[in-house]
C-alpha positions as CSV (number, residue, x, y, z in Angstrom):
1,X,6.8,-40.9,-12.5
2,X,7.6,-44.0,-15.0
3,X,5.6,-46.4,-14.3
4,X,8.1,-49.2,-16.2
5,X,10.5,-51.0,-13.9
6,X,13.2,-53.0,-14.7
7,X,14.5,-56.1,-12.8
8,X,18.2,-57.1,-12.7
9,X,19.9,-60.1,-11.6
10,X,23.3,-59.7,-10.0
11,X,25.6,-62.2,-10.1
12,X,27.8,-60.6,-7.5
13,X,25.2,-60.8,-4.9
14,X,25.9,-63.5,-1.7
15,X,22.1,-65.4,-3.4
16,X,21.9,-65.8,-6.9
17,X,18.2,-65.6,-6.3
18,X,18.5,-62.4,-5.3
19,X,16.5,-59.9,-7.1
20,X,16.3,-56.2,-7.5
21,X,14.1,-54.0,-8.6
22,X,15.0,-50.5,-9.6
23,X,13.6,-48.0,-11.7
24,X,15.5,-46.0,-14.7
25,X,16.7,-42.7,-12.9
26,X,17.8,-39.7,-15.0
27,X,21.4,-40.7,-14.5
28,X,21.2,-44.4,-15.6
29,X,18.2,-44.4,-18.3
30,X,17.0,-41.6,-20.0
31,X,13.2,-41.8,-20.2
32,X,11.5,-41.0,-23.4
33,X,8.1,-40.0,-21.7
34,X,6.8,-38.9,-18.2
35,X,3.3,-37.5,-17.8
36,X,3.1,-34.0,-17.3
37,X,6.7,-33.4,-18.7
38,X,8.2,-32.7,-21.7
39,X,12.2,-34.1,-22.2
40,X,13.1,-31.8,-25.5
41,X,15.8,-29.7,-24.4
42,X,14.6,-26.7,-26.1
43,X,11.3,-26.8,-24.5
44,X,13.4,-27.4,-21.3
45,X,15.4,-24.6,-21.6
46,X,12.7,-22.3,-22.3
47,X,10.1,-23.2,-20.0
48,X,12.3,-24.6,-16.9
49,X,10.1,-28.1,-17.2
50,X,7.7,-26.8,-14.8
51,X,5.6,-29.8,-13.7
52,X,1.2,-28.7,-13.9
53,X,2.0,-25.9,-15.8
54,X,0.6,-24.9,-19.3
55,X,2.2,-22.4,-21.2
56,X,-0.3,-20.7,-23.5
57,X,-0.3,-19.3,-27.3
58,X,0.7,-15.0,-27.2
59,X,-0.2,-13.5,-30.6
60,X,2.6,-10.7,-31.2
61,X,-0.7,-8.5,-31.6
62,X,-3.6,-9.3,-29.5
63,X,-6.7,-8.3,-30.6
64,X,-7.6,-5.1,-28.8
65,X,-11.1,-5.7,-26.1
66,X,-14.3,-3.6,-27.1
67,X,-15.2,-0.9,-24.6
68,X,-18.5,-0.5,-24.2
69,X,-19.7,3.6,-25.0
70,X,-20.4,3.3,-20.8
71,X,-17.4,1.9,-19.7
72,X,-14.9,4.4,-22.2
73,X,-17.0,7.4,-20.7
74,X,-16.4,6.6,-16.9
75,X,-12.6,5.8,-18.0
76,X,-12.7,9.5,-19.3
77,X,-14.2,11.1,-16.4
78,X,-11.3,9.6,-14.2
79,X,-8.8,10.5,-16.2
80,X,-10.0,13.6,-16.1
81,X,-10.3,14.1,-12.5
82,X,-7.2,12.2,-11.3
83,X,-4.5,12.8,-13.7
84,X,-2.0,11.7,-11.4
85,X,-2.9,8.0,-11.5
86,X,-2.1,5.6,-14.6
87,X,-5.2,4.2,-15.5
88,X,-5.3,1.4,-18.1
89,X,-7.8,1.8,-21.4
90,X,-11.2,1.0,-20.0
91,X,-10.0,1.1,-16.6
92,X,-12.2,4.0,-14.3
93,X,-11.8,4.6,-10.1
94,X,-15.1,3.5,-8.2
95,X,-14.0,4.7,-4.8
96,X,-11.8,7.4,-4.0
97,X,-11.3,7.9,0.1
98,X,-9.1,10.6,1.8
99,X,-8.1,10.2,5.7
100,X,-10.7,10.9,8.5
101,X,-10.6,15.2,9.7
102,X,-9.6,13.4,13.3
103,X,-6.7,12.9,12.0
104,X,-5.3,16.6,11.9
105,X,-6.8,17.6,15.3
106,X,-3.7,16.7,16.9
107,X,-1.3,18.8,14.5
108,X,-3.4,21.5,14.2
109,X,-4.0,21.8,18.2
110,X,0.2,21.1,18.9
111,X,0.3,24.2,15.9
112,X,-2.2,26.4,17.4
113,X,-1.3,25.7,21.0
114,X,3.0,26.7,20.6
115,X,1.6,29.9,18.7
116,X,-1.3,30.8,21.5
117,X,2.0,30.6,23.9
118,X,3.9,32.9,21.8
119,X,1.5,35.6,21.3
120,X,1.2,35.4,24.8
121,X,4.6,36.4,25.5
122,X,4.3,39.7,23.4
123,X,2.2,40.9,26.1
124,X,4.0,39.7,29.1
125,X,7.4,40.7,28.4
126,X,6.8,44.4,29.1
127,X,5.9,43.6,32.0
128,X,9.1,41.3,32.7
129,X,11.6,44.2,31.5
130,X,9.6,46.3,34.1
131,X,9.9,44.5,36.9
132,X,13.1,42.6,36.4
133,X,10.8,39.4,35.9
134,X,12.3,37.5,38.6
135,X,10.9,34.4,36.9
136,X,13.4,34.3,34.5
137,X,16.4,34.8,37.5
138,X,17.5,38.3,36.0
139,X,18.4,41.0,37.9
140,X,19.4,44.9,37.5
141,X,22.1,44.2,35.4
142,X,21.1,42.2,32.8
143,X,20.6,43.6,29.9
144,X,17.4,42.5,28.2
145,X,16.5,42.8,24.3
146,X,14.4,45.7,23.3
147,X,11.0,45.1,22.6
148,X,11.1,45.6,19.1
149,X,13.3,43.0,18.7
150,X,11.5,40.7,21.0
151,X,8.9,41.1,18.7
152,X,10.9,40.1,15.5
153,X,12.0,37.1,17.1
154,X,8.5,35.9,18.1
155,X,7.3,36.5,15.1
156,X,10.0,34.7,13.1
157,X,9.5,31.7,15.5
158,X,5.5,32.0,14.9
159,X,6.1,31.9,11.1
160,X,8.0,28.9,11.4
161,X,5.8,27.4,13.7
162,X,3.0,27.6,11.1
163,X,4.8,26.2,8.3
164,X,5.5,23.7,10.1
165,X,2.2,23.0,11.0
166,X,0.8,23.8,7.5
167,X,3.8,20.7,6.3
168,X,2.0,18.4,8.6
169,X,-1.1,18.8,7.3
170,X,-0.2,18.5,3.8
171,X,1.1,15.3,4.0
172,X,-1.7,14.1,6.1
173,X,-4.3,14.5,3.6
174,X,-2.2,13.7,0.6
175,X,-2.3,10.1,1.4
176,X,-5.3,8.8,-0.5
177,X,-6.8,5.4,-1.3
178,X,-8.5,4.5,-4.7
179,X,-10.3,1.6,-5.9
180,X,-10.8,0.7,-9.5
181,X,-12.2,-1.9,-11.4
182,X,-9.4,-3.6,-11.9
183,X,-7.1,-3.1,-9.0
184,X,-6.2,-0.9,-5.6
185,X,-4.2,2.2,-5.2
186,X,-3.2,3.4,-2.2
187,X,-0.4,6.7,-2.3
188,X,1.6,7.2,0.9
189,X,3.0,10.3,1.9
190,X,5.8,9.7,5.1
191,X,6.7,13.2,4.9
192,X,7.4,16.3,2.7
193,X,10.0,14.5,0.7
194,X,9.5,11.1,1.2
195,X,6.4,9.5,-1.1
196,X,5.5,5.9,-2.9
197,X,2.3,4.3,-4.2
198,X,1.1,0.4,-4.1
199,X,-1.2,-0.7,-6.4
200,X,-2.3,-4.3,-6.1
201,X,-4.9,-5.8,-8.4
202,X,-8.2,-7.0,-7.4
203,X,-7.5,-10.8,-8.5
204,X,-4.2,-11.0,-6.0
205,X,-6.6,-9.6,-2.9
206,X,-7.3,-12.1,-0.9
207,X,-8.8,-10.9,2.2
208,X,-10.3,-7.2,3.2
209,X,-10.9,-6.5,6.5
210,X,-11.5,-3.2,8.9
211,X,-10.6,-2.2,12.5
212,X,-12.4,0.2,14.8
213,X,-10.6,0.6,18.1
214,X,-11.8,2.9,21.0
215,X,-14.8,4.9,21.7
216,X,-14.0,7.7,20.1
217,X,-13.5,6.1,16.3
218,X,-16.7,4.2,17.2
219,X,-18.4,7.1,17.5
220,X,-16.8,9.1,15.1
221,X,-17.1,6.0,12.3
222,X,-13.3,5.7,10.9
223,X,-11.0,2.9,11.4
224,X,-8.6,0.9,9.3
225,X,-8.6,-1.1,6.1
226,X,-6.5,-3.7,6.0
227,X,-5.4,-5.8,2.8
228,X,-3.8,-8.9,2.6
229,X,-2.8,-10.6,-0.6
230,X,-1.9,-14.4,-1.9
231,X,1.4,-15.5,-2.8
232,X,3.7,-13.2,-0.7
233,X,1.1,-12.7,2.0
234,X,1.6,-9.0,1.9
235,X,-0.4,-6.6,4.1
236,X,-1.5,-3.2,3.3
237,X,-3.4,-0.8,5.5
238,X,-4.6,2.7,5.3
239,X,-5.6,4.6,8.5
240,X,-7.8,7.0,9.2
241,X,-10.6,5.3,6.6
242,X,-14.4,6.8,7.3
243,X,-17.1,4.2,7.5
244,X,-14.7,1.5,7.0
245,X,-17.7,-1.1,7.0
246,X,-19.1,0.3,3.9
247,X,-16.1,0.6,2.3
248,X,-14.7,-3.1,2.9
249,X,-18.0,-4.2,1.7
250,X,-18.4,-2.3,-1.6
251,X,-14.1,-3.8,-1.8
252,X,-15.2,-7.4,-1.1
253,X,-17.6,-7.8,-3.9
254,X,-15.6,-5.8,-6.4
255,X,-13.1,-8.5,-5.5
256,X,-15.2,-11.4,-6.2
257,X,-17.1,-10.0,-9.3
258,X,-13.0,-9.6,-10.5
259,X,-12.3,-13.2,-9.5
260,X,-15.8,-14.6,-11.3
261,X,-15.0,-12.8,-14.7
262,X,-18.6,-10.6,-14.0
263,X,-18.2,-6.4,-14.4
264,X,-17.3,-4.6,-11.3
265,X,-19.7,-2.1,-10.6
């Protein structure tokens, strides 16, 4: 804001003593200077005029950082063992967590439990062909599939059954969670073909938190991990996370040593 004003008499006014004060606006004066401004119109095309903002010095080719012998080594060794994730240079995974094994007792017992049922009938059915197995509402006349056929179709639905089973497994424990040193990686897989990855980095966290709910996750230590970061207060969470506690913890101060320029360790 100028802090020059500029007093007018009108001679139009019902008092002549009548004064005014106004001050220069863009559209009547052009001001020359303003604090935290900059009027050139180059510089106002380029940078927008963005008030409290400083736009620093980029060299076309910015000296490279030394990588300590320790830090290039770890940056190997995680390149090494996770290929699949684009790690900057000098940039190494501290924590790498896969979903809780609670997780696949429910597909794994739905899987096991249709196929127990199955195998079942391969022994009953004989004994439905022989007695006309009322149960099903059949009588003399019906004609009923041979057995051998019976067991090709039982079979075929077994098989299914199983990859189907296998499927949700797979995608269960290919959703993984990865700190490194500089930011968070969490890949998500929905289903068989549907698959995307987050990565947020450790200066835009702004909280980490966990969530244990029930008696048996109490007992059986996993929870959830919940993100949230600044600006667009976005929320990520990954489910199924064992000793969430310890694992917020060793997050939180990898966050602050980020934030306070020290090494994350």
């Amino acid at each position: 804001m100028n802090p020059n004003r500029e007093e007018v008499n009108l001679s139009n006014v019902n008092s002549d003593d009548n004064l005014i004060t106004q001050k220069p606006s863009h559209v009547t004066q052009a001001s020359s200077q303003s604090a935290g401004h900059n009027f050139d119109p180059n510089l106002r095309v380029q940078y927008a005029n963005e008030p409290n903002v400083v736009h620093a010095y980029r060299p076309v080719e910015p000296d490279k950082p030394e990588i300590s012998e320790e830090v290039r080594r770890r940056h190997d060794e995680s390149v090494k063992k996770y290929p699949f994730l684009n790690l900057s240079e000098g940039e190494y995974v501290i924590i790498s967590l896969r979903r809780h094994p609670m997780g696949l007792i429910l597909p794994i017992a739905i899987t096991s439990f249709i196929i127990l049922i199955l195998l079942s009938s391969l022994l009953v059915y004989p004994i439905w062909v022989r007695d006309n197995s009322g149960l099903l509402g059949l009588n003399s006349s019906t004609i009923l599939p041979g057995y051998d056929t019976f067991v090709l179709v039982v079979l075929g639905l077994i098989a299914l059954i199983g990859v189907g089973g296998y499927i949700a497994v797979w995608v269960y424990l290919q959703n993984k969670f990865f700190m490194t040193n500089e930011s968070v990686i969490q890949e998500i897989q929905h289903s068989l073909f549907s698959r995307h990855e987050q990565t947020v980095s450790l200066g835009s966290i702004e909280d980490a938190s966990f969530k244990k709910s029930g008696i048996v996750q109490t007992l059986m230590d996993y929870g959830t991990i919940r993100l949230s970061t600044e600006g667009e207060e976005t929320t990520y969470r990954f489910h199924y996370v064992t000793k969430p506690k310890e694992q917020v913890a060793i997050l939180n101060n990898a966050v602050e040593a980020f934030k306070n320029g020290r090494p994350v360790e």
